[in-house]
N, C-alpha and C positions, 0 to 999 in steps of 0.2 A: 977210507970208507968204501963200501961194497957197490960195487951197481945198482943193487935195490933199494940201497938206504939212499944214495945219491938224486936216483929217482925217486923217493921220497918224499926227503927235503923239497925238491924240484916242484913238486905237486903242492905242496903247503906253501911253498915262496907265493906260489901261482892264486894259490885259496886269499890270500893275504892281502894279494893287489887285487884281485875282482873283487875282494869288500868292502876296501876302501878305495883303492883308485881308480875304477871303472864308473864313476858318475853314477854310487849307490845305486847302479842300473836295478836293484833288486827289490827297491821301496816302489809301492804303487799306490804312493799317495798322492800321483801327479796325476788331478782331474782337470778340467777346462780352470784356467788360471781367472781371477778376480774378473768382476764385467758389473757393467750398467747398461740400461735399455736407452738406447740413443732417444735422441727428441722425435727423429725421422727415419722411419726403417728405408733400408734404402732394397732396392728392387733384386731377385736373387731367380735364375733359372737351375733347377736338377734336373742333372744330364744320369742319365742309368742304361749305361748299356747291358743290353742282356740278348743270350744268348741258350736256349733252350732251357728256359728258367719257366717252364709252367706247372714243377712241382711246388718251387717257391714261394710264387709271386702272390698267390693268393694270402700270405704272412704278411708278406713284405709289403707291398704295393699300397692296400690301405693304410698305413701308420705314416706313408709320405703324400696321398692326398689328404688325410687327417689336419696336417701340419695344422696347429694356431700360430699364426705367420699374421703380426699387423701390417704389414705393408705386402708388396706386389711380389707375387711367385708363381712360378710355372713349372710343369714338370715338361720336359722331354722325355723319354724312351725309345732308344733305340733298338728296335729288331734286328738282330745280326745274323741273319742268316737263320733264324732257328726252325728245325722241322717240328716241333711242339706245338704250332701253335699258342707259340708267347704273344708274341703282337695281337692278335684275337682277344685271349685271356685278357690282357692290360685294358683295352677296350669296355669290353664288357665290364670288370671290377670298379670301372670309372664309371659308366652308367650306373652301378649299382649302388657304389658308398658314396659316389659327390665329391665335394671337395675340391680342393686346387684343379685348374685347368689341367689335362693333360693333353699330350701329342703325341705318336707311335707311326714314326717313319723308320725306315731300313736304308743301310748306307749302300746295300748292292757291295760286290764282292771285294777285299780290300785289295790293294794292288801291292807288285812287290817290292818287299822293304819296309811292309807295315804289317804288325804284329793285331790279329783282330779283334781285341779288344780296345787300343788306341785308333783305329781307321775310325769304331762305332762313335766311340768320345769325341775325334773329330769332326764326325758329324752331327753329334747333339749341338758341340761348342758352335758347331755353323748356325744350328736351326735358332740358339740361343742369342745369338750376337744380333739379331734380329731384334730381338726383344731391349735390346740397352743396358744389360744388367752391371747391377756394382759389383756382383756376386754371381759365381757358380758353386755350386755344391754337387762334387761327381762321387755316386755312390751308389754299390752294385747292389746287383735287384735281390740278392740274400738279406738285405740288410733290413729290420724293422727298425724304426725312430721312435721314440716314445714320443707326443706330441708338442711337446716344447722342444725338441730338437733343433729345429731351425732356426726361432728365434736364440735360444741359448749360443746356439754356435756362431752369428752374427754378431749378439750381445758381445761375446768374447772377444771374434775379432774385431771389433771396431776400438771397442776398451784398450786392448792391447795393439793395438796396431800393426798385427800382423795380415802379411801379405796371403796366408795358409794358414788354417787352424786344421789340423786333423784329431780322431779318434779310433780307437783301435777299440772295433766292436767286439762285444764277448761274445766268443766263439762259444757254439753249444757243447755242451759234456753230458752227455747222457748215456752214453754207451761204455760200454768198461774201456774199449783202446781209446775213444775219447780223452776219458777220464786220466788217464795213462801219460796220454800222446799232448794232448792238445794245452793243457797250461803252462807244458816245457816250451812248444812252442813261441809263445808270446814270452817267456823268460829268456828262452836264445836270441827272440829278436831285440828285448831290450839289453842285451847285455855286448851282442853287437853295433845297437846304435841307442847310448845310453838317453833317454828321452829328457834329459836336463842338460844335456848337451845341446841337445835339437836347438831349443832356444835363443842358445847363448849366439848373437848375429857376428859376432869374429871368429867363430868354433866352426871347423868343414866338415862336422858330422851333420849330414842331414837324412832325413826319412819319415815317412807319412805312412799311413795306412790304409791303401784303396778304398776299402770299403764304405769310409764318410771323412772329405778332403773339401773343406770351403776353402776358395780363392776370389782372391781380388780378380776380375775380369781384368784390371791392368796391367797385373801382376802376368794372369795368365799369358797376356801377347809379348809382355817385354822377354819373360822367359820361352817362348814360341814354341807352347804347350797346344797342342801334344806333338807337332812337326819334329822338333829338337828329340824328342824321347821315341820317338815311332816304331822301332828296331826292337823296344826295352820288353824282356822278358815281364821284368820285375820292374813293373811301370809304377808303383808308388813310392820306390825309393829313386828312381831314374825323376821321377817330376819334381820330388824335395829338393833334390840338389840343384835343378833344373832356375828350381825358383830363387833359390838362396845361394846359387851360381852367379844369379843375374840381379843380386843385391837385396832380393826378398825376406822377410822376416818371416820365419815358421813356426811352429809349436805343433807339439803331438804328444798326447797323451791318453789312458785309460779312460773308457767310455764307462759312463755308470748306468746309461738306459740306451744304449745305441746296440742292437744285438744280432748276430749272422744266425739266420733259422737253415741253414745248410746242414742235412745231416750227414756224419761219418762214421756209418757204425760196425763199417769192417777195416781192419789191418790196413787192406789194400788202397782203402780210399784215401786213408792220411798220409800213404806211402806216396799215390799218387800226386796227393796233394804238396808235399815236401820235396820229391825227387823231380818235379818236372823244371824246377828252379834253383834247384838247391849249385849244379854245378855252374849254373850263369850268377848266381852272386859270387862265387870264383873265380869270375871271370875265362870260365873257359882255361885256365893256368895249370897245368898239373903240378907245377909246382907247389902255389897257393891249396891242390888238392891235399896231397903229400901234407904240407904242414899243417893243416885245417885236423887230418884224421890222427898225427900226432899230438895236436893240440888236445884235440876232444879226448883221446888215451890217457896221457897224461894228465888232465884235469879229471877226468871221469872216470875215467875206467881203475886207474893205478892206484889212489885211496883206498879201495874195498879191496882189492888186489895184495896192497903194501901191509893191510892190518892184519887182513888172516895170517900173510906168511910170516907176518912178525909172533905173531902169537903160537903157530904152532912150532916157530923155529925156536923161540926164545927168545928173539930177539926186540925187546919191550919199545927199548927204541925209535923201531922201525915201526911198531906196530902205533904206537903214543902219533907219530907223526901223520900215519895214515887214519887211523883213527882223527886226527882233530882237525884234515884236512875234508873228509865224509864229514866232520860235523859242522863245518863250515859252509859247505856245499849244502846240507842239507836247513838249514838255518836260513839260507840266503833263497831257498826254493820256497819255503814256507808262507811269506807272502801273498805268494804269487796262488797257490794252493788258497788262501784265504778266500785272496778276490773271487776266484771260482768256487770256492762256499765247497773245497774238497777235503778229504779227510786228512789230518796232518800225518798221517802213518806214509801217504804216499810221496812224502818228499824224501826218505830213505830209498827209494826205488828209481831217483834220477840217473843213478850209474847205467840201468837197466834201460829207461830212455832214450840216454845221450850215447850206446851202443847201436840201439834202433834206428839213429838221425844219423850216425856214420855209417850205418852201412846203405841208407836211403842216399846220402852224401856220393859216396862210392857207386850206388847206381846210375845214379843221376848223370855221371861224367862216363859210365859205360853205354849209357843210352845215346848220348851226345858223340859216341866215337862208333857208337854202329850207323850214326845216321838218322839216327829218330830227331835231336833235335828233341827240344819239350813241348811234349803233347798237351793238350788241354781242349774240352770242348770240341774233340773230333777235328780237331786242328792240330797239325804239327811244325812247330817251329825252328825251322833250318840254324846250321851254324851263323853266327854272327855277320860272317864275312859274306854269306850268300843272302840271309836275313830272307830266304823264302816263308809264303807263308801259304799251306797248302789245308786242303780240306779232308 
């Protein structure tokens, strides 16, 4: 057999096992798991750090004093530094719509070794522990709740008896690179950390989704959240493990009214949004890089690759194998295109995607070796080993 056909095969081996034995990561019919409304709600502080969030907040901010929550809840908000006048805005939104108490203190500048959006957590988690809570629920100021949010998410975890219930809010599609960009997204993250995996409490796959993450308060201190994770780029899969490191039970799954109003309606912005972490889930490894961008090749790129040449060469074979490993790929994207109410034409275009995330992939670990460290929020964050965190 030829190189081509060899890497053919190779591609199709690979289609074969992500359909079956990658924990159906492609089905997204994993919502909040069964729940009953306890006898006694029991008491819950949201902690939202935010950090020059005052295009946001006016979205966001009322659907979490909204909450119909029957027992006791409090917001926090933390002002981290933002020149927007976010702290102000949050203020005033609370005198005007009501609803749950809020609070809008600033943690003052994070010190080094901590990454700034875990110092601000830290110090909600402070202003919160005050309060006695059974529950925390940490979730960033993009995020609207539909108003049964909180109780639902409680209802759940108590049902289930989990230490972490997360949700992975729908990301907005409105823009064509959106649309393009953004539901592969959440398809790579589950098929990196297959979310019926999450669950399973003898399985080391764990990971959550920043954006809406209830925890047990107990949970939180025995795993020594956010201290243990401080450093973490990518502080919602650093806390999953964190918790379910430290004997925790977690869950995470597709949010059906939990929604990020965060818009991305240029290239650059999902660019930025992808490569400023893309090479710290590699751990910094160039090895792990090297294999990651043969991986995505070979899975992505070598299907559409292997059909044309087989077809124009003659060689049916070649082309039969790449052909039904693109229609495999394409098949397994389609769900995921549903949940985001996309057009099913755009799931033949994931080659074209998963080209886009390797070469963001590839910047990601060139930004990291010139020095930048991953940027975000006017903050850049040093190599691992210095874990500077500068403004």
């Amino acid at each position: 057999m030829s190189a081509v056909a060899w890497t053919a095969v190779g591609s199709l081996a690979a289609w074969l096992w992500l359909l079956l034995g990658q924990g159906f990561f492609w089905r997204t019919d994993l919502r909040l798991p069964p729940r009953r409304e306890p006898g006694d709600w029991p008491s819950v502080c949201v902690v939202v750090p935010a950090r020059d969030e005052a295009a946001v907040l006016p979205e966001s901010l009322p659907s979490l004093l909204a909450q119909d929550y029957p027992g006791r809840a409090e917001i926090f908000l933390v002002d981290d530094g933002s020149s927007d006048g976010t702290g102000e805005l949050a203020r005033a939104l609370a005198r005007t719509h009501g609803g749950l108490p809020l609070t809008v203190d600033s943690p003052g500048e994070p010190p080094a070794g901590w990454t700034g959006k875990l110092w601000a957590v830290r110090h909600g988690i402070g202003l919160a522990r005050a309060r006695g809570p059974e529950y925390l629920l940490l979730t960033d100021a993009d995020i609207a709740h539909a108003p049964d949010s909180l109780r639902t998410l409680v209802a759940a975890a108590r049902t289930g008896g989990f230490d972490l219930v997360s949700q992975m809010a729908r990301l907005r599609v409105e823009s064509v690179w959106e649309r393009l960009v953004v539901p592969a997204f959440v398809y790579f993250f589950a098929q990196l950390y297959p979310f019926r995996w999450i669950a399973v409490k003898d399985s080391r796959t764990a990971a959550a989704a920043g954006g809406c993450v209830l925890l047990r308060a107990d949970a939180t201190e025995r795993a020594r959240i956010p201290d243990a994770i401080r450093h973490a780029v990518i502080d919602d899969v650093a806390l999953a493990r964190a918790v379910k490191g430290s004997g925790g039970h977690i869950w995470l799954g597709l949010a059906e009214r939990v929604d990020s109003v965060r818009p991305y309606p240029r290239l650059h912005d999902l660019w930025r949004m992808v490569s400023r972490s893309a090479y710290a889930q590699l751990r910094h490894n160039p090895l792990l890089l090297l294999g990651t961008v043969l991986g995505l090749a070979v899975v992505y790129l070598v299907p559409p690759v292997v059909l044309f040449t087989g077809l124009f060469s003659g060689h049916t074979g070649i082309a039969a194998a790449g052909g039904l490993a693109w229609l495999l790929m394409t098949a397994t994207y389609l769900p995921m295109l549903r949940y985001y109410r996309q057009p099913v034409w755009l799931a033949a275009s994931l080659p074209v995607t998963a080209f886009l995330y390797l070469l963001m992939t590839v910047d990601s670990a060139v930004q990291h070796y010139r020095g930048r460290g991953a940027a975000w929020k006017g903050r850049t964050y040093a190599r691992p080993d210095t874990a500077l965190d500068e403004r």
